[in-house]
C-alpha positions as CSV (number, residue, x, y, z in Angstrom):
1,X,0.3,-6.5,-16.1
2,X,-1.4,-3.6,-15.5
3,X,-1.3,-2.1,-11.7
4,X,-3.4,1.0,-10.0
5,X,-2.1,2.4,-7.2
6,X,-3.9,4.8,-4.7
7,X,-1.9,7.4,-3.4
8,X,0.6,7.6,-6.3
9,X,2.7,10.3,-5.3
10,X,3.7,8.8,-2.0
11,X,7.3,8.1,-1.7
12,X,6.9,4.6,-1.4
13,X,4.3,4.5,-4.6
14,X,6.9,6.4,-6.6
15,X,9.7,3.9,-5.9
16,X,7.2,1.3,-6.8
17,X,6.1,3.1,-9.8
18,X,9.5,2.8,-11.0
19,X,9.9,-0.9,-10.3
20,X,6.9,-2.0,-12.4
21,X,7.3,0.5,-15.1
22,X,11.1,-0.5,-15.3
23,X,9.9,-3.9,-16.3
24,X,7.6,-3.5,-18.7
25,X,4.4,-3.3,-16.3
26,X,1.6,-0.7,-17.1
27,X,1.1,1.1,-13.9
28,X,-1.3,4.8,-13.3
29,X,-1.1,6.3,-9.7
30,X,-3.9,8.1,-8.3
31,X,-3.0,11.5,-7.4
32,X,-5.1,14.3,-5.8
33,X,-3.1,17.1,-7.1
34,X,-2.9,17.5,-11.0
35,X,0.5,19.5,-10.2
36,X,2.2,15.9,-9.4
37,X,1.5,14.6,-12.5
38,X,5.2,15.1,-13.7
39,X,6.5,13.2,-11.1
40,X,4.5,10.2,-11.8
41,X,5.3,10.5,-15.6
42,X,9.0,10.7,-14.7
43,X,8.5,7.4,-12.6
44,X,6.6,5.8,-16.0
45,X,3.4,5.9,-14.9
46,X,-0.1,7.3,-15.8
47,X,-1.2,9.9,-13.8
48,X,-4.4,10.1,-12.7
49,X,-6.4,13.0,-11.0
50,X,-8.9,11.4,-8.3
51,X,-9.8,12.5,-5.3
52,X,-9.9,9.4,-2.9
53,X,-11.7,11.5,-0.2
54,X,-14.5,12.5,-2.5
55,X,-15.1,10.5,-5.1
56,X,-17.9,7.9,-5.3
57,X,-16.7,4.2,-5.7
58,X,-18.4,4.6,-9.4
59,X,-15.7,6.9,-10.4
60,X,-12.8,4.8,-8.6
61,X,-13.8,1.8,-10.6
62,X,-14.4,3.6,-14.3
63,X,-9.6,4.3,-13.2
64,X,-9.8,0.8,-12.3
65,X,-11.5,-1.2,-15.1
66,X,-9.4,-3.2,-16.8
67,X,-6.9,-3.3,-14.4
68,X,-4.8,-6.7,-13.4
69,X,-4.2,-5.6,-9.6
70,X,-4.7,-2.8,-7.4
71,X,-2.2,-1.6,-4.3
72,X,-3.3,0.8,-1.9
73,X,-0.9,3.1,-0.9
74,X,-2.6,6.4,0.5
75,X,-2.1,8.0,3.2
76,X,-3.0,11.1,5.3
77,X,0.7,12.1,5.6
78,X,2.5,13.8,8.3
79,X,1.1,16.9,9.3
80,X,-2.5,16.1,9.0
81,X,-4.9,15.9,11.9
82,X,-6.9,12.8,13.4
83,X,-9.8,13.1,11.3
84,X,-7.9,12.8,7.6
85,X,-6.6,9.5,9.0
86,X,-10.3,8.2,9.3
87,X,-11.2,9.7,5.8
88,X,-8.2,8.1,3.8
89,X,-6.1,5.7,6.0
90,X,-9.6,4.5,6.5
91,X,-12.2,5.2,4.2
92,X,-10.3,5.7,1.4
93,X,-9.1,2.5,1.7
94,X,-12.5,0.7,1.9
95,X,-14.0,3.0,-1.2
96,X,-10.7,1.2,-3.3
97,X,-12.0,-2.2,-1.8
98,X,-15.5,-1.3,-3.0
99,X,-14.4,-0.1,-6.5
100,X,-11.9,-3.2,-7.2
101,X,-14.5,-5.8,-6.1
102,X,-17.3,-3.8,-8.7
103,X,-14.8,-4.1,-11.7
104,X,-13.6,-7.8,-10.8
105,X,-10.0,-6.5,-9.7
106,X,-9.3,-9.5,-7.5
107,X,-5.4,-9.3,-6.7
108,X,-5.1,-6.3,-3.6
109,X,-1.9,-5.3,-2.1
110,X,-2.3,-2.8,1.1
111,X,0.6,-0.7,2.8
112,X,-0.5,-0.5,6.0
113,X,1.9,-0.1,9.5
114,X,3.0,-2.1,12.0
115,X,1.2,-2.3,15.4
116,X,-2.3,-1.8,13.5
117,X,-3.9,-4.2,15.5
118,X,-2.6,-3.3,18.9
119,X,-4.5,-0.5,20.9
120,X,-1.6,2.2,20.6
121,X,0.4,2.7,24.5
122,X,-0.5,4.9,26.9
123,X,1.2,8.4,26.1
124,X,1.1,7.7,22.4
125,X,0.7,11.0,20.3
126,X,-3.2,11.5,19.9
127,X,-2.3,11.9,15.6
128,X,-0.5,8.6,16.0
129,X,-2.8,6.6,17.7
130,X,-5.4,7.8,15.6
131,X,-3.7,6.7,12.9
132,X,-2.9,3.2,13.6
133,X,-6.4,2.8,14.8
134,X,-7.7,3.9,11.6
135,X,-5.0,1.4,9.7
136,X,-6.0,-1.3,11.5
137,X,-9.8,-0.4,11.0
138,X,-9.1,-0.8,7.0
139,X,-7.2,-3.6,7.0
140,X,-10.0,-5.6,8.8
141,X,-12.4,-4.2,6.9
142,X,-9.7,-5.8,4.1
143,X,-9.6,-9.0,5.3
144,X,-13.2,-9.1,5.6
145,X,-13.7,-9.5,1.3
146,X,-13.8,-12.5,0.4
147,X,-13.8,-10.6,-3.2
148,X,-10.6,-9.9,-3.0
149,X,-7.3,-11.9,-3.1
150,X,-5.6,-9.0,-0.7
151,X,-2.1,-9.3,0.9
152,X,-1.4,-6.4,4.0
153,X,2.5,-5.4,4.2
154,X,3.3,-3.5,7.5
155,X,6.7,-2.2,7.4
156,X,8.5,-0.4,10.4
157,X,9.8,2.5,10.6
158,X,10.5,4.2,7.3
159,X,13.8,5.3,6.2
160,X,14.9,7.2,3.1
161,X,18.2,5.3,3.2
162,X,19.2,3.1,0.0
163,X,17.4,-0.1,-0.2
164,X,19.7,-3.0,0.8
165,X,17.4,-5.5,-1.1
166,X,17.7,-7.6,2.1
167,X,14.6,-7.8,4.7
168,X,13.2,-9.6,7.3
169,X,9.3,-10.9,6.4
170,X,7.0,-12.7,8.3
171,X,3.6,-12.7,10.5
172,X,5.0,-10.8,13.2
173,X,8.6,-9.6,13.4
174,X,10.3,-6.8,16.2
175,X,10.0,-3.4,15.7
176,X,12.9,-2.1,13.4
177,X,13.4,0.4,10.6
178,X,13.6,-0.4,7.0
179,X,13.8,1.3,4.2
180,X,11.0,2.8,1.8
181,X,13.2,1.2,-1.4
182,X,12.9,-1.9,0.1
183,X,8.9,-1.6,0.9
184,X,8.9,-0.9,-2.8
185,X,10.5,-4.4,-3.9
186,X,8.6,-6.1,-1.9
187,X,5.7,-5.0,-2.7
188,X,6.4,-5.9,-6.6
189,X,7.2,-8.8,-5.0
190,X,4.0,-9.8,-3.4
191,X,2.0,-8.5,-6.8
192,X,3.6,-11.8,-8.6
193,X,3.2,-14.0,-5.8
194,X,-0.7,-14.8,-5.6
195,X,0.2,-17.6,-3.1
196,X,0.7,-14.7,-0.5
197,X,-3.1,-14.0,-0.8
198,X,-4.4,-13.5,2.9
199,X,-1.4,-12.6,4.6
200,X,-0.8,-10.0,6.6
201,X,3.0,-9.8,7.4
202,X,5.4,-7.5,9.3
203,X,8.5,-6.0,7.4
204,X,11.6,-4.6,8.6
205,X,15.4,-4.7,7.3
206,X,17.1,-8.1,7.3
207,X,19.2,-10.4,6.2
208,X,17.6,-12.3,3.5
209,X,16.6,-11.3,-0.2
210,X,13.7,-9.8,-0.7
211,X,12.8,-12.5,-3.7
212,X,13.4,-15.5,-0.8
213,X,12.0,-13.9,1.9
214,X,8.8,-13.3,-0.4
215,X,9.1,-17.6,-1.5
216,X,9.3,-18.3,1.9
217,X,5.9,-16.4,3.4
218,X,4.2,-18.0,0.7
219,X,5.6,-21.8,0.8
């Protein structure tokens, strides 16, 4: 199986990177900066140089030819202002829609965030809100592609803590914390389990496997 990933130097594409190269997967991460390229390499992946914010869906599609499955996981990242959220939390996202559905890429795996579909509170930071508005703008626009065979993961808060391999997966859950180790499994996760095509699901740190809690969204 071969998976892209935009956004492969994230922390949470990196862990994920791992996991699928660990067993046997071909994976490339797509990476703005040719200076991570080591990183990715350490993690077993191919590391390639493509500029989500600028690049036509032409070029996105020549890195994702070929490929099994695709799994957005780009991101503006902290310190960045409102307007990088619309042009890669949500543009970026749509031009990787775009260039999966021209090469016939049909399995699509987002990392978005919890509360992407709420209007953010009163007194939320102006960054913030801006951000989860521009989430939940992609994964409609997502959703919308009847291309794609796409599954949307919005996990909590993210913690650098060891992954406990247990979580807690569904529709909606509370608000908690989980960690980005555990994101990472789950994700690998939902790439083998096609019958989770259409979902969009909460994650946070639980009590139940990661392997069951993924059977059990998809039953």
């Amino acid at each position: 199986m071969r998976t892209v990933i935009a956004g492969g130097h994230g922390k949470i594409a990196r862990r994920l990177e791992k996991l699928l190269a660990g067993r046997g997967d071909q994976v490339a991460g797509l990476i703005r900066n040719p200076d991570q390229s080591a990183a990715l390499i350490e993690a077993g992946a191919e590391p390639v140089v493509c500029d989500l914010e600028s690049a036509s869906a032409e070029e996105v599609a020549r890195h994702l030819a070929g490929a099994d499955a695709a799994v957005f996981a780009a991101g503006a990242g902290p310190g960045s202002g409102a307007a990088r959220k619309e042009t890669v939390d949500r543009a970026a996202a749509a031009l990787f829609a775009d260039a999966a559905e021209r090469v016939g890429v049909r399995r699509f795996v987002v990392v978005s965030s919890m509360g992407a579909d709420e209007e953010p509170p009163p007194g939320t930071d102006p960054v913030f809100a801006a951000y989860l508005r521009a989430k939940g703008a992609a994964d409609a626009d997502i959703r919308s592609r009847a291309g794609l065979y796409w599954t949307i993961l919005r996990p909590g808060a993210l913690t650098d803590d060891p992954g406990t391999g247990l979580v807690r997966l569904a529709e909606r859950t509370p608000r908690g914390q989980v960690t980005r180790d555990d994101v990472a499994a789950v994700l690998a996760a939902l790439l083998d389990e096609p019958r989770t095509a259409g979902l969009t699901l909460d994650l946070i740190g639980g009590d139940t496997p990661v392997s069951t809690a993924v059977d059990a969204v998809a039953a």
